[in-house]
Jmol script that loads the backbone (N, CA, C; Angstrom):
load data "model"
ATOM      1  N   UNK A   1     -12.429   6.700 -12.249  1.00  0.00           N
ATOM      2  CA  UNK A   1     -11.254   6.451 -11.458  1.00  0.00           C
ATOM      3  C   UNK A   1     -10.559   7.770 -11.170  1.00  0.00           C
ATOM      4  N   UNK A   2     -10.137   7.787 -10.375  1.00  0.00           N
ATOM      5  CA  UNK A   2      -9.783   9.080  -9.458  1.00  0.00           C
ATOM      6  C   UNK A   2      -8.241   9.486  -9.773  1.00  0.00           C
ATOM      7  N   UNK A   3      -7.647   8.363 -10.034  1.00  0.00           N
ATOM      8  CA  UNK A   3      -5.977   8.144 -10.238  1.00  0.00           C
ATOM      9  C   UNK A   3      -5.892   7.104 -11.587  1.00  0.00           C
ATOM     10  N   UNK A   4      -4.377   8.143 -12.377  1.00  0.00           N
ATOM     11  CA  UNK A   4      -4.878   7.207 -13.779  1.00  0.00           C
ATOM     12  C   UNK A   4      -3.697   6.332 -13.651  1.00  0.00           C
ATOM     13  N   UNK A   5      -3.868   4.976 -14.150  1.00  0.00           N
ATOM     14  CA  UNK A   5      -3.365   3.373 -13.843  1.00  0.00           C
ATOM     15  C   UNK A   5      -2.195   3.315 -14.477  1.00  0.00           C
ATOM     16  N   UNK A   6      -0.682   3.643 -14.301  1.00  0.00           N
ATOM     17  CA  UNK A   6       0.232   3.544 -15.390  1.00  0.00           C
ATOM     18  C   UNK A   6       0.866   1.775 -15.229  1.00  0.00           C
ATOM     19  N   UNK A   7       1.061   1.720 -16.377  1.00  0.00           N
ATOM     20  CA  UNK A   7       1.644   0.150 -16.651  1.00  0.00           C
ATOM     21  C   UNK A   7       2.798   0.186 -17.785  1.00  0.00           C
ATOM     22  N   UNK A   8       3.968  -0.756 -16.886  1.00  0.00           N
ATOM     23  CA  UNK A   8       5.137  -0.721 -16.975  1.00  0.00           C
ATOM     24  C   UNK A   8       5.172  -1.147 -18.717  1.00  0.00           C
ATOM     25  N   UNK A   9       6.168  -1.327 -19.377  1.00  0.00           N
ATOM     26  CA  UNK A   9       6.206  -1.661 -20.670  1.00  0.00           C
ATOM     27  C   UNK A   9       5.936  -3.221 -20.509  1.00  0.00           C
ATOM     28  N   UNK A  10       5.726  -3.849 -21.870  1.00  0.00           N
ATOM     29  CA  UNK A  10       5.714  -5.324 -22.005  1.00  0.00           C
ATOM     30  C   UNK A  10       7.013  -6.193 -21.570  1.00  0.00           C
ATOM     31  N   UNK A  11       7.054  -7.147 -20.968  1.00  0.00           N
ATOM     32  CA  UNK A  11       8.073  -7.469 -20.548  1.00  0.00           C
ATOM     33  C   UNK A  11       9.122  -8.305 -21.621  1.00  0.00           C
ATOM     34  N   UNK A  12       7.819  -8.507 -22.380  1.00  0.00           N
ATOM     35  CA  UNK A  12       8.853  -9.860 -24.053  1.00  0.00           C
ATOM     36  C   UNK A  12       9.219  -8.689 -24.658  1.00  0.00           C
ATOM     37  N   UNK A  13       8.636  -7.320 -25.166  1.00  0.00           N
ATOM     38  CA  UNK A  13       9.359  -7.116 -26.351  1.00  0.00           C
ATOM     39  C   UNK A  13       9.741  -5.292 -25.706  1.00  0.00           C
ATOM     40  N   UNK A  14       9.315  -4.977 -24.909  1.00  0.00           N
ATOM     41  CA  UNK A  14       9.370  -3.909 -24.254  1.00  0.00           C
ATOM     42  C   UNK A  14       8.352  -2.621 -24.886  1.00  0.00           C
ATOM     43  N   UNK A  15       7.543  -2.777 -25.303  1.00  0.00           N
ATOM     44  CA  UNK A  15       6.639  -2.199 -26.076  1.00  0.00           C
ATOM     45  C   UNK A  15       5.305  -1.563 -25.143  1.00  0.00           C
ATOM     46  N   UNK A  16       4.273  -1.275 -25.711  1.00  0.00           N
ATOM     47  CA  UNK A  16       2.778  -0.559 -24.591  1.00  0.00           C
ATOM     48  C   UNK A  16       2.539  -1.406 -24.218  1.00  0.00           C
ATOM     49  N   UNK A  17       1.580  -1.269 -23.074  1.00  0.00           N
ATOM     50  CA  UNK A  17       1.162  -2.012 -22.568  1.00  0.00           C
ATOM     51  C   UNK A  17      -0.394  -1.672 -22.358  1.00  0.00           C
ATOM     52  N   UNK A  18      -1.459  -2.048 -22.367  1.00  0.00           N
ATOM     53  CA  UNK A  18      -2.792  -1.714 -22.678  1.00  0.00           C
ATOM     54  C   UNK A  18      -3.613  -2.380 -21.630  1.00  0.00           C
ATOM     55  N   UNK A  19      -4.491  -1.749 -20.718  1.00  0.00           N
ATOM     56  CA  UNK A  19      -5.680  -1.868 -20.251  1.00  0.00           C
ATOM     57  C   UNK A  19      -6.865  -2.197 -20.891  1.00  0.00           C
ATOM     58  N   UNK A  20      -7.410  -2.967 -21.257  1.00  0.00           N
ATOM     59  CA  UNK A  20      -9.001  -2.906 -22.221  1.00  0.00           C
ATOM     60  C   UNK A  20      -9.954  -3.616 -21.081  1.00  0.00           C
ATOM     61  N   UNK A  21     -11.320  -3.584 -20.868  1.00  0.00           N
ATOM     62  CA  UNK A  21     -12.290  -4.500 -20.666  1.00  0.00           C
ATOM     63  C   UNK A  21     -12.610  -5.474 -21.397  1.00  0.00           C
ATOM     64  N   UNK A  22     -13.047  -5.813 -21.035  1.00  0.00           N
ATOM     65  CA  UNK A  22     -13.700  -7.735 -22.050  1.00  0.00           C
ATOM     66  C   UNK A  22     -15.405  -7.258 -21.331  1.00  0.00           C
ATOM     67  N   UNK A  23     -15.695  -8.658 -22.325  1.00  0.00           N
ATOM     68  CA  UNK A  23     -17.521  -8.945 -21.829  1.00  0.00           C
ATOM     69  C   UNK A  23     -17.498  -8.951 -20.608  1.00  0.00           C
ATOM     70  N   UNK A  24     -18.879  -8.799 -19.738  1.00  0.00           N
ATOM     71  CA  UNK A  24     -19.340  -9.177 -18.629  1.00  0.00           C
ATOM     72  C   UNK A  24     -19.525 -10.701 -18.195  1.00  0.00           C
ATOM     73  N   UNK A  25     -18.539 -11.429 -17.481  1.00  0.00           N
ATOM     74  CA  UNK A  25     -18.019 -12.454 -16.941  1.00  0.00           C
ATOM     75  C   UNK A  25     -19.088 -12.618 -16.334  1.00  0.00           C
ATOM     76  N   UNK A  26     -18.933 -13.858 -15.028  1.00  0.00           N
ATOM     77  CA  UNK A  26     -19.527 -14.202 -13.632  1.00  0.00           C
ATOM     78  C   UNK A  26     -20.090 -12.884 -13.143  1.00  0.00           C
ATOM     79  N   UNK A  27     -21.327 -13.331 -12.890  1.00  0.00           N
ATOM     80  CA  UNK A  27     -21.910 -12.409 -12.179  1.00  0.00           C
ATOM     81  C   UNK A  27     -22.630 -10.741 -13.128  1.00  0.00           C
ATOM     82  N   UNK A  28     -22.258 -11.059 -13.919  1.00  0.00           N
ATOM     83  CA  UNK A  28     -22.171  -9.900 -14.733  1.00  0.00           C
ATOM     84  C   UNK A  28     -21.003  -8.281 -14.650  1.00  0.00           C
ATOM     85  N   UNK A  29     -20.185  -9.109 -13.951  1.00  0.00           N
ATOM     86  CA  UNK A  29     -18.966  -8.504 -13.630  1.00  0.00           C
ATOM     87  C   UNK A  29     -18.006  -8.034 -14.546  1.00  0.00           C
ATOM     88  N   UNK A  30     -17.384  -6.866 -14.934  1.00  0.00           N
ATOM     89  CA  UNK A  30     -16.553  -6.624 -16.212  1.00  0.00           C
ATOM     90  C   UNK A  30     -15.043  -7.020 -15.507  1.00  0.00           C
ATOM     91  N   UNK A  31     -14.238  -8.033 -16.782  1.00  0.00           N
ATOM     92  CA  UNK A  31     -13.254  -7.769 -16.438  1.00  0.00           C
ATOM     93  C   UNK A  31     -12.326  -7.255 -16.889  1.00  0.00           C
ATOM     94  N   UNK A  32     -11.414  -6.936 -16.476  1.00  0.00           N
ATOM     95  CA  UNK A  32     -10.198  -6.184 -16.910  1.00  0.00           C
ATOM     96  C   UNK A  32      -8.968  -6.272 -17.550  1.00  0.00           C
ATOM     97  N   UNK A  33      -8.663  -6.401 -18.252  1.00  0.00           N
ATOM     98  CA  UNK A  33      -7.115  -6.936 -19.147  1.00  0.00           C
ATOM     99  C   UNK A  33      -6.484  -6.123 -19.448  1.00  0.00           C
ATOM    100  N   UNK A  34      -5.145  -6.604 -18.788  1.00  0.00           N
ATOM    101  CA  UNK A  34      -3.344  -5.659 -19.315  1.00  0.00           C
ATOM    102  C   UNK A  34      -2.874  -6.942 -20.286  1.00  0.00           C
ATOM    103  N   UNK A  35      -2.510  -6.385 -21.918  1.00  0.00           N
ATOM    104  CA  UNK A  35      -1.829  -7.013 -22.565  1.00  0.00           C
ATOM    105  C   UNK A  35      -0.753  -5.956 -23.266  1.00  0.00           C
ATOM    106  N   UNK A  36      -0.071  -6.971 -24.143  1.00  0.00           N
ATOM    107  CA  UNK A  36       0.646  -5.948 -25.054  1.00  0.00           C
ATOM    108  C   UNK A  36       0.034  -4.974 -26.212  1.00  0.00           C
ATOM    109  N   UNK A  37      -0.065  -4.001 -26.590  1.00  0.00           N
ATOM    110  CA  UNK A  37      -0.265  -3.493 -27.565  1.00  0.00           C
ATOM    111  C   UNK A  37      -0.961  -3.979 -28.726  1.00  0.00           C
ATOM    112  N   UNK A  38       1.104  -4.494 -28.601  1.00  0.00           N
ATOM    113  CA  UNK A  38       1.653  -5.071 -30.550  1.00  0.00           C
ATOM    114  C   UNK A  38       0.656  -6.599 -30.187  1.00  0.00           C
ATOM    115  N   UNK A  39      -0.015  -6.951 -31.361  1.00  0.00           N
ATOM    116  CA  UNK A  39      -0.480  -8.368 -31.542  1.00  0.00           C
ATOM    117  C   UNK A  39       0.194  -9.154 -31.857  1.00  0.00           C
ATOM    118  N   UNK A  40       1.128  -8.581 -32.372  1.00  0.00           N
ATOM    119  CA  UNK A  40       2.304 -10.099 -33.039  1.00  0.00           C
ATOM    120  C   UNK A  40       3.170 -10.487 -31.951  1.00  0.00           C
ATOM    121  N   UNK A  41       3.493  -9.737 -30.721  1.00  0.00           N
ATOM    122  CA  UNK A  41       4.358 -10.222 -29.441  1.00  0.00           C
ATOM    123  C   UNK A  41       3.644 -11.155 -28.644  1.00  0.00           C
ATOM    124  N   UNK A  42       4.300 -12.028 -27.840  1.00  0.00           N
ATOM    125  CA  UNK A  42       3.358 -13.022 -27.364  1.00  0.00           C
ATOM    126  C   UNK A  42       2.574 -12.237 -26.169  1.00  0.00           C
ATOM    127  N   UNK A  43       3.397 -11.003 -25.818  1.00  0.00           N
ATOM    128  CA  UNK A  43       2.607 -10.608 -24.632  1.00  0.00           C
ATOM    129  C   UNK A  43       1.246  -9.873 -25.112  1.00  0.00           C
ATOM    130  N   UNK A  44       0.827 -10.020 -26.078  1.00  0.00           N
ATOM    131  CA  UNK A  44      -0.539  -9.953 -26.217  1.00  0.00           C
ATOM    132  C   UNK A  44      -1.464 -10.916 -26.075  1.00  0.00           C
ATOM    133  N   UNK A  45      -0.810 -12.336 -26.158  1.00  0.00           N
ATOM    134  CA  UNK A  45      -1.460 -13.308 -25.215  1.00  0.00           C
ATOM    135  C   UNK A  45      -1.313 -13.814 -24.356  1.00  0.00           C
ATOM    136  N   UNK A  46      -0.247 -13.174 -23.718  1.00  0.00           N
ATOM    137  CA  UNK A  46      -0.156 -13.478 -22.141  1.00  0.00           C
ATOM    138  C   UNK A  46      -0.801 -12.238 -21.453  1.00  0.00           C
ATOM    139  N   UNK A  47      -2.023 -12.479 -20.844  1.00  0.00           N
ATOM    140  CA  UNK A  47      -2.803 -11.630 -20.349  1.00  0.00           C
ATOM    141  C   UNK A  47      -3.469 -11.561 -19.012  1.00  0.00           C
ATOM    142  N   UNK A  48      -3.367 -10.498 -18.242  1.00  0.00           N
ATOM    143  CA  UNK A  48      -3.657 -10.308 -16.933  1.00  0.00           C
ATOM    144  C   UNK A  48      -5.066 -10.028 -16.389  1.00  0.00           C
ATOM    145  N   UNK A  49      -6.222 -10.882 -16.478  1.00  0.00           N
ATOM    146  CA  UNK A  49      -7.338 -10.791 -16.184  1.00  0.00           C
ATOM    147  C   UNK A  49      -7.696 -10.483 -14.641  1.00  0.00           C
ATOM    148  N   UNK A  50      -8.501  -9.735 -14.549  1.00  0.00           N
ATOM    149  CA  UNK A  50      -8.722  -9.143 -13.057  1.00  0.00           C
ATOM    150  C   UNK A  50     -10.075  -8.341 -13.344  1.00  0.00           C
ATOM    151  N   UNK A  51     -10.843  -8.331 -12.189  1.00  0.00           N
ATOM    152  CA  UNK A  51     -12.062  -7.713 -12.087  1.00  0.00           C
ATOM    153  C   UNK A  51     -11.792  -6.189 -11.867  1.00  0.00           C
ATOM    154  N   UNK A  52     -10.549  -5.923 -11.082  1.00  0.00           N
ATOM    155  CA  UNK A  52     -10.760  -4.185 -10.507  1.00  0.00           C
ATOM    156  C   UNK A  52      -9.266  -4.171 -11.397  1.00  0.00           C
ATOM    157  N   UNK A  53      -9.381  -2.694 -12.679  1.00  0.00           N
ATOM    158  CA  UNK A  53      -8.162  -2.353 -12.699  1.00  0.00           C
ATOM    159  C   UNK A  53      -7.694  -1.968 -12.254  1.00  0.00           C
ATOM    160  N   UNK A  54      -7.420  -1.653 -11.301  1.00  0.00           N
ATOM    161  CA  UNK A  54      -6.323  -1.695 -10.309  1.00  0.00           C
ATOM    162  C   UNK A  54      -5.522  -3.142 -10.074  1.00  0.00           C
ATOM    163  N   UNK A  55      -6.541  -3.613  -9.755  1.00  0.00           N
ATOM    164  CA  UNK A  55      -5.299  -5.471  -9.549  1.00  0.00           C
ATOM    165  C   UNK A  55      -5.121  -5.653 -10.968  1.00  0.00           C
ATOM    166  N   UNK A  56      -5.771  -5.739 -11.843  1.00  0.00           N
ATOM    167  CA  UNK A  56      -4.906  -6.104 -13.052  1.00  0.00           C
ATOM    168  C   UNK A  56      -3.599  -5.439 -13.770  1.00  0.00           C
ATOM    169  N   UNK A  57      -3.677  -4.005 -13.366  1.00  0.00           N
ATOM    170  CA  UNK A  57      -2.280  -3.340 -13.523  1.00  0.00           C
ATOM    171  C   UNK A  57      -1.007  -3.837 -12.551  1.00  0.00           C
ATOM    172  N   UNK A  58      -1.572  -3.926 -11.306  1.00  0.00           N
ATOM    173  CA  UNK A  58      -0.701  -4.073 -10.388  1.00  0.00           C
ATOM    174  C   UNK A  58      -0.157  -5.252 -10.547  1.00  0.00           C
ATOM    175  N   UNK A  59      -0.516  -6.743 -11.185  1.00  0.00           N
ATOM    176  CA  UNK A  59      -0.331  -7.863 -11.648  1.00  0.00           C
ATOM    177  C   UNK A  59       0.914  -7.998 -12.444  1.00  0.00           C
ATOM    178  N   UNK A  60       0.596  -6.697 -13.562  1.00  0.00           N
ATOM    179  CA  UNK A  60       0.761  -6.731 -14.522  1.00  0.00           C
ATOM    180  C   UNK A  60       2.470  -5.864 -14.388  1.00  0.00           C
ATOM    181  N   UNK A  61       2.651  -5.157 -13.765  1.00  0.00           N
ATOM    182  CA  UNK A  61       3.590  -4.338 -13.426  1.00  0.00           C
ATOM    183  C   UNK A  61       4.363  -5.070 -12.503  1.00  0.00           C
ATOM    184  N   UNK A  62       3.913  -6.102 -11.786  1.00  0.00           N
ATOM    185  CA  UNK A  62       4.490  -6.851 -10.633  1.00  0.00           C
ATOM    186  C   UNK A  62       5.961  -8.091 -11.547  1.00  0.00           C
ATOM    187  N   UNK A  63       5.244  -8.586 -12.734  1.00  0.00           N
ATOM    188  CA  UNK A  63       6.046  -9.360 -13.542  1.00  0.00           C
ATOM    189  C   UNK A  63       6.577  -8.221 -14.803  1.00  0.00           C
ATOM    190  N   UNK A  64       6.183  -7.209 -15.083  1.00  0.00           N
ATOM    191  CA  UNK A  64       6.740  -6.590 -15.803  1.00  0.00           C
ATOM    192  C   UNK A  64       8.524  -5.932 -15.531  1.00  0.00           C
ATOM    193  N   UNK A  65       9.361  -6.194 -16.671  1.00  0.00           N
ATOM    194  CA  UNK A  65      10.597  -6.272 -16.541  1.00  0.00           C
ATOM    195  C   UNK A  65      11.781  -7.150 -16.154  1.00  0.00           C
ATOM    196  N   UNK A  66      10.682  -8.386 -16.025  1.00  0.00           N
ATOM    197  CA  UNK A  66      11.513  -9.421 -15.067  1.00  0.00           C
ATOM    198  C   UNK A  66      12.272 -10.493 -15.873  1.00  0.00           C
TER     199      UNK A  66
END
end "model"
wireframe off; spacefill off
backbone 0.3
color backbone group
């Protein structure tokens, strides 16, 4: 990636916010997840699945702060 992906803080506890991949989905497609950090905040299971990180940040930043 050419440009690096910043993502807004968690919106429940205001904490990191993290990019990871998961397994290869449909198609053998990787997808992409913005969660929280911290595991004990719920926004580590409220999670923004998306194939291109790019849409999953942008998702993720779109409800972040709200």
């Amino acid at each position: 990636m050419s440009e690096e992906i910043k993502l807004k803080p968690c919106p429940f506890c205001g904490g990191e916010a993290i990019l990871v991949e998961s397994k290869p989905g449909h198609e053998g497609r990787i997808w992409h997840i913005v969660r929280c950090r911290d595991r004990r905040c719920i926004g580590a299971s409220v999670n923004v699945w998306e194939y291109r990180p790019e849409r999953a940040a942008a998702n993720w930043n779109r409800r972040a702060g709200a």
